[in-house]
Structures are given as structure tokens and as C-alpha cells.
C-alpha positions as CSV (number, residue, x, y, z in Angstrom):
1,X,30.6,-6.0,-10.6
2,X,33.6,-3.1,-10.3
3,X,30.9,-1.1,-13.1
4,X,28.6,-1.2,-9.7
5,X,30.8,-0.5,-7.4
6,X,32.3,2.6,-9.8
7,X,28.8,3.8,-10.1
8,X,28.0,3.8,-6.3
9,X,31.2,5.4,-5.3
10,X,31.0,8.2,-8.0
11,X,27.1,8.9,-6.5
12,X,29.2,8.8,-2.8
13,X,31.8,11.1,-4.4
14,X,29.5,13.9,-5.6
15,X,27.2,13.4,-2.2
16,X,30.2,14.4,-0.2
17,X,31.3,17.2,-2.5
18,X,27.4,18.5,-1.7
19,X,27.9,17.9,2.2
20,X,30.8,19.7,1.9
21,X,30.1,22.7,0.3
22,X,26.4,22.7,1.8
23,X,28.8,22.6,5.8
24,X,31.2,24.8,4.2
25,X,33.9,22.6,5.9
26,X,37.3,23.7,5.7
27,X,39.8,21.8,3.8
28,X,41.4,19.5,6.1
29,X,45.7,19.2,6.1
30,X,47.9,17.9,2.3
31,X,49.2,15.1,4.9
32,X,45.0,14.2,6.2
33,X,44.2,14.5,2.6
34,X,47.4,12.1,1.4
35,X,45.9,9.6,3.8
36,X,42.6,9.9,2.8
37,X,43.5,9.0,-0.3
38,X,45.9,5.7,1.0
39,X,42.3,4.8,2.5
40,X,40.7,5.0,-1.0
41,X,42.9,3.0,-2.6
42,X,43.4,0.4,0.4
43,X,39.8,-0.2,0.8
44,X,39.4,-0.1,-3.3
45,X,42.0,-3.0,-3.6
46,X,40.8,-5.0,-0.6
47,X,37.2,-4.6,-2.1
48,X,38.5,-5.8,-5.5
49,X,40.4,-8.9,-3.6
50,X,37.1,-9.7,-1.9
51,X,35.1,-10.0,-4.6
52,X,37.2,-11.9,-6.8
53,X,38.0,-14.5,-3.5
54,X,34.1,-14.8,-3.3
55,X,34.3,-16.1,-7.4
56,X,36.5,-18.4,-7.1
57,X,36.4,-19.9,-3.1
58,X,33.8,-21.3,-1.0
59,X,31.6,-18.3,0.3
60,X,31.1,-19.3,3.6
61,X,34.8,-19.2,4.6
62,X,36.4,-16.3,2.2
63,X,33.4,-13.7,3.8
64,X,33.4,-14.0,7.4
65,X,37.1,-14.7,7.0
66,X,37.7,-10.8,5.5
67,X,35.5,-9.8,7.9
68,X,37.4,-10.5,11.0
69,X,40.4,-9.9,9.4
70,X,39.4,-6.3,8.4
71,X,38.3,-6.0,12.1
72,X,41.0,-7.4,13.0
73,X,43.6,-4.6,11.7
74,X,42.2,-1.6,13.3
75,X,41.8,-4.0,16.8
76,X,44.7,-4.8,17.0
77,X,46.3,-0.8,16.0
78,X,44.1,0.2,18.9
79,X,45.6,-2.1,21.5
80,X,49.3,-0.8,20.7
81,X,47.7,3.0,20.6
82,X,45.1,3.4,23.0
83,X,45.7,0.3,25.4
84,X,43.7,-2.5,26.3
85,X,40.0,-1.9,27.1
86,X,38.9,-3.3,30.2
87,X,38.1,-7.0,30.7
88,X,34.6,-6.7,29.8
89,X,35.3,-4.5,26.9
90,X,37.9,-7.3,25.6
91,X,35.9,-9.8,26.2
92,X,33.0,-7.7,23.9
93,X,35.6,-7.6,21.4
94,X,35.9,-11.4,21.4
95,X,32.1,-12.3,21.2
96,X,32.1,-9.5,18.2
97,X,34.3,-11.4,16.0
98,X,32.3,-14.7,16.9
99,X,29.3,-13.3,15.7
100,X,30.9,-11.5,12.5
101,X,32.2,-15.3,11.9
102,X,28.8,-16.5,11.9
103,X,26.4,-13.9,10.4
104,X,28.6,-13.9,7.3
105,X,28.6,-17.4,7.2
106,X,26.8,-19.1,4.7
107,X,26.0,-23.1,3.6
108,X,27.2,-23.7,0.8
109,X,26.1,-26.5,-2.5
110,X,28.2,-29.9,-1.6
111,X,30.1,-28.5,-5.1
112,X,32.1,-26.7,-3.0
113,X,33.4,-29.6,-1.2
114,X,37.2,-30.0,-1.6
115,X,37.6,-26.0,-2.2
116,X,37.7,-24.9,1.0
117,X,41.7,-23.6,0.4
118,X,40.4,-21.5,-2.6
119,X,40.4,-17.8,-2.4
120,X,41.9,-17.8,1.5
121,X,44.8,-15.5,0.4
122,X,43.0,-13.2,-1.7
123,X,40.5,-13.1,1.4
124,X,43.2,-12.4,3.9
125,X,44.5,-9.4,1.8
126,X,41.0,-8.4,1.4
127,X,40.8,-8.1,5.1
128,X,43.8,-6.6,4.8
129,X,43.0,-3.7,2.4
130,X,39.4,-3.1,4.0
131,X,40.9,-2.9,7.5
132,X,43.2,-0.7,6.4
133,X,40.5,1.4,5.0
134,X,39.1,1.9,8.7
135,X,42.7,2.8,10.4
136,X,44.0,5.1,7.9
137,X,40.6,6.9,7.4
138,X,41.1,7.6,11.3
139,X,44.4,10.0,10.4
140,X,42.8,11.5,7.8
141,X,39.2,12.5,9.4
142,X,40.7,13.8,12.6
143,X,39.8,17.5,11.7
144,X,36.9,16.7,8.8
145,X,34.6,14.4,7.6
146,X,33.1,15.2,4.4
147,X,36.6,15.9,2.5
148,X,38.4,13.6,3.8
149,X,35.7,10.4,1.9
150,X,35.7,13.2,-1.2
151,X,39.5,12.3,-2.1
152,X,38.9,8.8,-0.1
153,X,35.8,8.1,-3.2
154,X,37.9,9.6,-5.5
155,X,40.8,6.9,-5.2
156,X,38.6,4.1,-5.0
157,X,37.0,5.3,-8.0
158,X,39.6,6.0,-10.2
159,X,41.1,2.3,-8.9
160,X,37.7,0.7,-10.1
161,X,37.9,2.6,-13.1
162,X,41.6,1.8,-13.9
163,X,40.2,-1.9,-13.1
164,X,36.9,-2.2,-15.4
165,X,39.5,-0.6,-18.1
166,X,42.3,-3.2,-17.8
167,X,39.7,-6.0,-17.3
168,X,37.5,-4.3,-20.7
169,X,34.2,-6.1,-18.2
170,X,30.8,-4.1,-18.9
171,X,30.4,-1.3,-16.2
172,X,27.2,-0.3,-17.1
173,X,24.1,-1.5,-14.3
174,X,21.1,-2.4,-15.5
175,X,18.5,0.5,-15.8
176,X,16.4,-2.0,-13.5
177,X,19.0,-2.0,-11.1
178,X,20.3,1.3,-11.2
179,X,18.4,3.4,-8.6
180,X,19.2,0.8,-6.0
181,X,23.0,1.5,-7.2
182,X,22.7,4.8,-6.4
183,X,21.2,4.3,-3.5
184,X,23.8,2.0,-2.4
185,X,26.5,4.7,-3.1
186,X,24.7,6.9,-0.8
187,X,23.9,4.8,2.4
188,X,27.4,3.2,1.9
189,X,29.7,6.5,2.0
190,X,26.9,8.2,4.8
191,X,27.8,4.9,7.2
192,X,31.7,5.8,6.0
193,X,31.0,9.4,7.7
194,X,29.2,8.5,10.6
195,X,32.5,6.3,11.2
196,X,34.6,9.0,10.9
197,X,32.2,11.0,13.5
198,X,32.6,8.0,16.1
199,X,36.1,8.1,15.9
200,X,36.4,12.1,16.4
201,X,34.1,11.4,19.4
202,X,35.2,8.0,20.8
203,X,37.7,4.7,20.9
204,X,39.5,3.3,17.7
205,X,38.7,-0.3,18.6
206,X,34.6,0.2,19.5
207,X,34.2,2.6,16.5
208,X,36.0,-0.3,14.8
209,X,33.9,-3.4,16.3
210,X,30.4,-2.0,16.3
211,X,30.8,-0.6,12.2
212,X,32.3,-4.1,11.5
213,X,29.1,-5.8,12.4
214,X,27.2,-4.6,9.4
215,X,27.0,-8.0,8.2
216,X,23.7,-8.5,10.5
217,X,21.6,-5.6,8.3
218,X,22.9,-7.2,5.2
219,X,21.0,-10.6,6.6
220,X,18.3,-8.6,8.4
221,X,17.4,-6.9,5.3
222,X,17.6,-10.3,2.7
223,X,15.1,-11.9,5.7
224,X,12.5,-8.9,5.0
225,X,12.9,-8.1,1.6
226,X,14.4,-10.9,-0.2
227,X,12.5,-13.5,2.2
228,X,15.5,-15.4,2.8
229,X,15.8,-17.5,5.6
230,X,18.6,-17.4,8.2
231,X,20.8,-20.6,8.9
232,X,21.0,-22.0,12.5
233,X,24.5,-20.4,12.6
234,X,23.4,-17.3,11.6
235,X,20.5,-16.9,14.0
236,X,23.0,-17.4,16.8
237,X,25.4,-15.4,15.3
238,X,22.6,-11.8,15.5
239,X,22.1,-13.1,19.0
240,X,25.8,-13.1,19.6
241,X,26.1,-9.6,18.2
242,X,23.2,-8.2,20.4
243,X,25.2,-9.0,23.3
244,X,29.1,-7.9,21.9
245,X,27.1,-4.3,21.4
246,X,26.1,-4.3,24.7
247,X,29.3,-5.4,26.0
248,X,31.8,-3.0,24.0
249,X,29.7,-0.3,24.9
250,X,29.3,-0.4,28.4
């Protein structure tokens, strides 16, 4: 799994180099690009955390529980920062985390039972580490975007790398799988800079909210491709959604 996740974030590495050069952006600050890289390695370690809290705990409470967690941190950075959004903002902000709870939600084997305290600490620092990842990346892309994610992809790479070394796991993907790796290191690190574009234009805790409810394509896209179908939960977890965008928007 980290060989994937090296391999998609060296294909986001050299796709921002490319932007880049191809915008001719200017090199941003030493202090933008020192937290850049903080972001890298915060959101490589809380990645890392999550993965290995989804092997060993109950999937259906480590996820969603990293999920709001990582919304969690920017939220609540926003609140201190920027103040409180209005009532019907805040109360958008509420129904978001609801439906993140419930889209990454899944039902689980009854082999499960009895673990449901496995992997809660590793998913809390995952939380942790990913929300960190969407504050820090907000001091480092106030000027730039595109080289800002080049040193942010370059720390999460050389921490998967460092990982996949230490842990001596097989990092190649297989050749079956790996254009959709690539492609997944593309469409992951463009959604990383059209973040970094909402929160040049707009509000810490809706750039934050409405990103953090990219759980819904993962289960839009299983539904159409994969043919997977949704739980109860789930269902009323993309209705939910629906109707926290409209609310933190308006």
C-alpha cells in the first residue's frame, strides 16, 4: 500500500513541477515553503496512521472517525481565527460532519464484533495528521499554489519512501493497476490545488467542510463502477451532505 501511495505522489510531484514551470509561478517565501513541507509530512504520517488503523480496527468506526477528526482541526483553527460563521453556517458545519460520519461508514462481518476499541488512537492521530495537512497548507499557499504541493509531495514522498524502506514491503503496483495509480496521483494532488485556490479566495472552515466531504465521490463512484450498493446509512448520509453544501454556502 505506501508503494501506491509513493507512486501516486511522485506522478503529483512531477505534475506540479510541470504546472509550475508551464504558470511560471514565482517561488513562494523559505518560511511558505518550510510549511509546505510540515504539511507533507503531517498529512504523509496521518495517511500512514490511517491506513494501518483500517488493518487492524473495525472499518466502519476508524474511517469516518479520521474523517471528522481531520475536519475537525482546521474547524475548529477557523473559529479562533476567523470567528464564528453565522448560525446557519454553524449549523451547515454540524450537518457536514453528520454526513461525513455516515458516508464513510461501512457494515462490517460480525468478526469484527468485540474490536470496536482497535485502531481508535491511531485513527485519531490520523485525523490529526491529515487535518493538519489542510491548516498548515493554508500558510504555505497564501501567495502560490503549484510550489507550495511540489515541496508538500516531496515530503510525503520521501516519508513513504523512508517507510516502504524500514518496513522492506513490495512498492511496486501491479502493471494492471498502475495507470489507475497514476491517475490517482493526478486527480488527488489537482483536488489538493483547487483547495489551496478556495482558501486564497474564501473562508478556512467552508474550504475546509466542503473538501472534507470527498467521501461521497469515493461511494458515488464504487456505486457506478464497482456496482456496489450503498447501506441505509449511507444513502442518508449523501442526502445529509446535499443539504450541509447548501447550507455552508449560503
Amino acid at each position: 500500500m505506501y508503494g501506491v501511495v509513493a507512486v501516486a505522489h511522485a506522478t503529483g510531484l512531477v505534475f506540479m513541477v510541470a504546472l509550475a514551470l508551464l504558470f511560471q509561478e514565482v517561488l513562494p517565501s523559505g518560511a511558505a515553503l518550510a510549511w509546505a513541507a510540515a504539511a507533507g509530512l503531517v498529512g504523509g504520517a496521518g495517511l500512514a496512521c490511517l491506513y494501518r488503523a483500517l488493518a487492524v480496527g473495525k472499518m466502519g468506526l476508524n474511517a469516518p472517525l479520521s474523517s471528522v477528526v481531520a475536519t475537525l482541526v482546521p474547524l475548529i483553527f477557523s473559529f479562533f481565527s476567523e470567528g464564528l460563521p453565522h448560525a446557519w453556517r454553524l449549523a451547515g458545519c454540524v450537518v457536514a460532519l453528520v454526513s461525513i460520519w455516515l458516508i464513510a461508514g461501512q457494515n462490517q462481518a460480525p468478526s469484527y464484533r468485540g474490536q470496536e476499541s482497535a485502531g481508535l488512537g491511531l485513527a485519531v492521530v490520523a485525523g490529526v495528521g491529515l487535518g493538519g495537512f489542510l491548516l498548515l497548507i493554508k500558510f504555505a499557499g497564501s501567495t502560490a499554489v503549484f510550489w507550495p504541493l511540489v515541496v508538500t509531495r516531496a515530503g510525503s514522498l520521501g516519508l513513504m519512501l523512508t517507510m516502504i524502506g524500514a518496513s522492506r514491503s513490495q512498492w511496486r503496483p501491479s502493471s494492471g493497476s498502475l495507470g489507475w495509480v497514476l491517475l490517482a496521483g493526478l486527480l488527488d494532488t489537482g483536488a489538493n490545488a483547487l483547495y489551496v485556490l478556495a482558501l486564497q479566495r474564501g473562508s478556512l472552515a467552508v474550504a475546509a467542510i466542503l473538501s472534507s466531504l470527498y467521501p461521497a465521490s469515493t461511494v458515488i463512484l464504487a456505486r457506478l463502477v464497482l456496482k456496489e450498493r450503498w447501506s441505509r446509512l449511507q444513502g442518508i448520509g449523501m442526502a445529509t451532505a446535499l443539504l450541509a453544501v447548501a447550507m455552508v454556502s449560503s
